[in-house]
N, C-alpha and C positions, 0 to 999 in steps of 0.2 A: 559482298565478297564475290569476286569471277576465280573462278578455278580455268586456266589455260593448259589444255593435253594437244597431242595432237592432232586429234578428231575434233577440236574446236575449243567453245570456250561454255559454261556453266556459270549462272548468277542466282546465286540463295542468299536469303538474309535472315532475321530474327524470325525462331521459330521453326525453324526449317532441321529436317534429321537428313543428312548424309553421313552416306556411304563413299569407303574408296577401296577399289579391289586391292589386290596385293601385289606389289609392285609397280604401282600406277607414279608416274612421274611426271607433275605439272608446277606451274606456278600462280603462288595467291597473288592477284591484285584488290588490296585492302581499300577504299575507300575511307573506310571510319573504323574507329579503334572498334575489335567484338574482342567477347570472350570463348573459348573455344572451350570444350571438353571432350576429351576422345578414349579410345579404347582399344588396346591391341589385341586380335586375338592370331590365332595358329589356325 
């Protein structure tokens, strides 16, 4: 997966722990179907 913001582009794949600040606005470019799991906090 690429994560596109406007300071560039990010590529993680299996295995991988990201983070996204709060408010962060970009687009996934999917390659291959993943499974995601996430968490919201305050």
């Amino acid at each position: 997966v690429t994560i596109v913001t406007e300071e560039g582009e990010t590529t993680f794949g299996p295995g991988d722990l990201v983070t996204f600040p709060s408010g962060l606005s970009c687009t996934w470019k999917v390659a291959k179907a993943v499974k995601k799991h996430y968490t919201f906090k305050d």
